[in-house]
N, C-alpha and C positions, 0 to 999 in steps of 0.2 A: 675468143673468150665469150663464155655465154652469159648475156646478163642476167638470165632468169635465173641461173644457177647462183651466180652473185648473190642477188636477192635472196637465196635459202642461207646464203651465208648471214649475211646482215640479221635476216631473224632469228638465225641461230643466236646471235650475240647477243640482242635482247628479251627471247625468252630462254634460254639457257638450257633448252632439254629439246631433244631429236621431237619428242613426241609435242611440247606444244609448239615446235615451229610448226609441224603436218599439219593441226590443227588449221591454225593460224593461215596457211595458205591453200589448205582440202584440198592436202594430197594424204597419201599413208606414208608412216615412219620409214619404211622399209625406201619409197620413192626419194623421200627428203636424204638418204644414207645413200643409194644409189648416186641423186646427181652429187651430191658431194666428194664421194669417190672417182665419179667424172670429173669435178672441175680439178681434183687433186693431181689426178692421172693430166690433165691439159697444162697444169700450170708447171708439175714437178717438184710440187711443193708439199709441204705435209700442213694440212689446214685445220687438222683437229685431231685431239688424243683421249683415249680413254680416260676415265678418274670413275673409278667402281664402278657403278652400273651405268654410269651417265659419259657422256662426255662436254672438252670444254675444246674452246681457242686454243690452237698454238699464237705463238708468238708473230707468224705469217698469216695467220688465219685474222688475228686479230687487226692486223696490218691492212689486209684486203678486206676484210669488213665495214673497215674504214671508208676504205677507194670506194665499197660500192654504196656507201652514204652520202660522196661526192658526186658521184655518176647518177644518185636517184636524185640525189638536190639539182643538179645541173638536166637536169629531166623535167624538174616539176618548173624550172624554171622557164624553159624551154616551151611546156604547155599552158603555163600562165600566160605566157607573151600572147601565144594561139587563140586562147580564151578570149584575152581583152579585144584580140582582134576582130573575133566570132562573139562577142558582146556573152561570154558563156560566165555562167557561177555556179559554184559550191552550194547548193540547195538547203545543208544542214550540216552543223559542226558542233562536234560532242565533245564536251568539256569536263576535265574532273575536280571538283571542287574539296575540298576539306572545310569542316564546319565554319569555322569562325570568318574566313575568306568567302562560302558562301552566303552567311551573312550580312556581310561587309560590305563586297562587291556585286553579288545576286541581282538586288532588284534594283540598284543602276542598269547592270546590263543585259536585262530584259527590256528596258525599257529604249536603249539607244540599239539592242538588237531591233525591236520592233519597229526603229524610222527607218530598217532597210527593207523596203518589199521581196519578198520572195527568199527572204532568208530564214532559215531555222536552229535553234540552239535550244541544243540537247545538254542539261547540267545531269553530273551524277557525284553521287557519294563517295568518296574515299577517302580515310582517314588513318593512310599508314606511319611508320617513323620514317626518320630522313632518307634512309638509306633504302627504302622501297619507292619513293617517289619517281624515280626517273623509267623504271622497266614499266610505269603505267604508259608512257607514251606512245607505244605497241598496241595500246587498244583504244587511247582517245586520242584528236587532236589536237586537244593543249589540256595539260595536268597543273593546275595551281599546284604549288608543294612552300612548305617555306624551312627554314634550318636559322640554328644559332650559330651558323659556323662561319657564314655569309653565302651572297649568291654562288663564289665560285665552286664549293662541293656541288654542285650540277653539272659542273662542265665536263663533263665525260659523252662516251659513245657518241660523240657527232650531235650534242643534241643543241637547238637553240635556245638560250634561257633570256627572258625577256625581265627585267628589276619589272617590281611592281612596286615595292615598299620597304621602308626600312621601319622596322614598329619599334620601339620601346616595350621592354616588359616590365612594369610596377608592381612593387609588393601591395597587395592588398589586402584588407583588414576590417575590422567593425570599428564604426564610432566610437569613439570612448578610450581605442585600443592604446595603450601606454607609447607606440612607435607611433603614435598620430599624430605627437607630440612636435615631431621632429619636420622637419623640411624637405631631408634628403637621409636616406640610411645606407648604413655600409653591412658586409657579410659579418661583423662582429655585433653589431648589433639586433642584428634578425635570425643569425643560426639557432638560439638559444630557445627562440618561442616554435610553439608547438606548427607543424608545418601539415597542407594539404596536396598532395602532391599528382600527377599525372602519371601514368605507366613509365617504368624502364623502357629504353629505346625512341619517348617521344622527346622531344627539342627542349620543353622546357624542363625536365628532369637535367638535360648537361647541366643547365645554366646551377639548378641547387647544388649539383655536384660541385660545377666551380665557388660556388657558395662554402661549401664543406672545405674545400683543398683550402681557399683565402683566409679563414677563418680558423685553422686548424682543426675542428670539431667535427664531429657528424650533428646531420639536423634531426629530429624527433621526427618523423614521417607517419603519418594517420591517414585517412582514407587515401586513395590512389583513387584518379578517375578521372577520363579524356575529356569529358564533358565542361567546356568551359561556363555553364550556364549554370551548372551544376556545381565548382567550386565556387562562383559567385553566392551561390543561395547558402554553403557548409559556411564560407564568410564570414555573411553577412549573421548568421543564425550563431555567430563566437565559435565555433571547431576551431579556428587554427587560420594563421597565414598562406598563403600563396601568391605566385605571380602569374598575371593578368596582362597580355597584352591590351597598351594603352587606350587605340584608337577601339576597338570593341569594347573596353570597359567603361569607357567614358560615354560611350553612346547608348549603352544600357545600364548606365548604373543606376544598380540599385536602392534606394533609400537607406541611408547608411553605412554605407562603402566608401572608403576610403583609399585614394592612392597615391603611395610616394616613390618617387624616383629610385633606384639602387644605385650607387657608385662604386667602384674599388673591382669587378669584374664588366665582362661583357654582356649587359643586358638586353639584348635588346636580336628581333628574327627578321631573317630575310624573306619576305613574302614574292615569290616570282612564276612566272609562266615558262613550262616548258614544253615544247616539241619537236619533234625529228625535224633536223634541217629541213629535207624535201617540205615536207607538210607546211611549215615555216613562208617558205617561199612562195605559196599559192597565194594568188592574189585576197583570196577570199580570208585564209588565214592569220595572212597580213593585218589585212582590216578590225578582225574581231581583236588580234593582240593590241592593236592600239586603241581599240576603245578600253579596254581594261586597264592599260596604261593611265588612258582621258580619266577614267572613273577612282581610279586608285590616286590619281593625282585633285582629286576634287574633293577626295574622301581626307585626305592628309592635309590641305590646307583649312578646309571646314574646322576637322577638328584638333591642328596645332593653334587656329585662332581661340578656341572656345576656353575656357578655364577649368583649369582642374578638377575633379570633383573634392571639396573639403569636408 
């Protein structure tokens, strides 16, 4: 069994098309459809099937896809040992951040990057819904992602997902606002006022959803927009309500911002690090996941001490 052929299977899994696994490993499509047909022809297995122009996993394929997730982790592990032995490191590890995590977390760990000599980290942009976060880990080595569902919606394709955080999301609102009133609010008390909302498909739209289901009503929805800095200022400037997670809005809030608790559904996002087992296992990548750990855990004591904003 050839393991490089393995490995075109494995990419096939995570980018899902003949043509960006070639990419992905510079070869041509026609090469990547050859060895597959080799390893298909070795194994006597049927490892992939048509579906309209593309094709996907069989059920074997997906099987072995798996194995050779094992066989690359038990490889990188393999070479970490080598490393430590040969005093070797990871020169530079590229990360993908989503806004308010880069935020958050950013300039802690640029700063605990920087007490390592000779290390490099590369932060970049991405800001998709839940359910695109994990196929990033095919092009960086560790993907912040976070979901309202909990950490375990990550646990697919062999990936390692490391907790970073457990946020709270608070209704937020203007000084003054009649829900300011209150302590703590439930989904009958907040469906009714005019709402500021984020695209379909991002995490906190479920949570209005379950707002709607709890409350029997639909909510009044007015601007849509991913930008949490951006529903802070529609806020704060009386537009409308929205939810804010806690530890970003406490730490920049606004003059006039107010936040209170939700009760009666699940409020509250899983902020976590994922990457390919293998990747995982390097010594180097080890290291950067636990300082983001160290920083996310400095960030959430910080500011569960601090007081609410009133």
């Amino acid at each position: 069994m050839d393991f490089k052929r393995l490995q075109i299977l494995r990419e096939l899994a995570d980018r899902q098309s003949v043509g960006a696994t070639a990419d992905a490993m510079n070869v041509t499509a026609s090469a990547v459809s050859q060895q597959l047909k080799t390893l298909q022809a070795e194994l006597g297995l049927s490892l992939v099937e048509k579906v309209g122009r593309g094709v996907q996993l069989t059920e074997a394929g997906q099987a072995m896809a798996a194995a050779a997730a094992e066989i690359a982790t038990a490889m990188a592990r393999a070479e970490s040992t080598v490393d430590s032995y040969r005093q070797g490191w990871q020169t530079h590890v590229s990360a993908a951040f989503f806004p308010s995590a880069a935020e958050m977390l950013l300039p802690g760990m640029l700063r605990r990057v920087a007490a390592v000599e000779g290390l490099g980290f590369d932060a970049h942009f991405e800001d998709p819904g839940t359910a695109h976060f994990a196929p990033l880990v095919a092009d960086y080595d560790i993907v912040l992602a976070h979901s309202v569902d909990g950490p375990g919606v990550f646990a697919k394709r062999s990936l390692a997902v490391v907790p970073l955080l457990e946020e709270a999301l608070d209704v937020a609102m203007p000084a003054g606002h009649p829900l300011a009133a209150k302590e703590r609010l439930t989904p009958e008390d907040v469906v009714g006022h005019p709402w500021i909302g984020v695209p379909e498909g991002f995490p906190f739209d479920a949570v209005l959803r379950q707002i709607e289901v709890h409350a029997g009503r639909r909510a009044s929805r007015g601007q849509r927009y991913p930008d949490l800095r951006v529903l802070e200022a529609l806020v704060v400037a009386g537009h409308g309500i929205c939810l804010l997670p806690r530890y970003t809005a406490r730490a920049n809030a606004r003059r006039g911002l107010v936040l209170r608790p939700l009760t009666g559904v699940k409020a509250s996002r899983s902020i976590v690090a994922l990457a390919r087992q293998e990747v995982a296992a390097r010594s180097t990548i080890a290291g950067v996941l636990e300082m983001l750990q160290a920083e996310a855990a400095g960030i959430a004591r910080e500011l569960d001490d601090a007081p609410a904003r009133k």
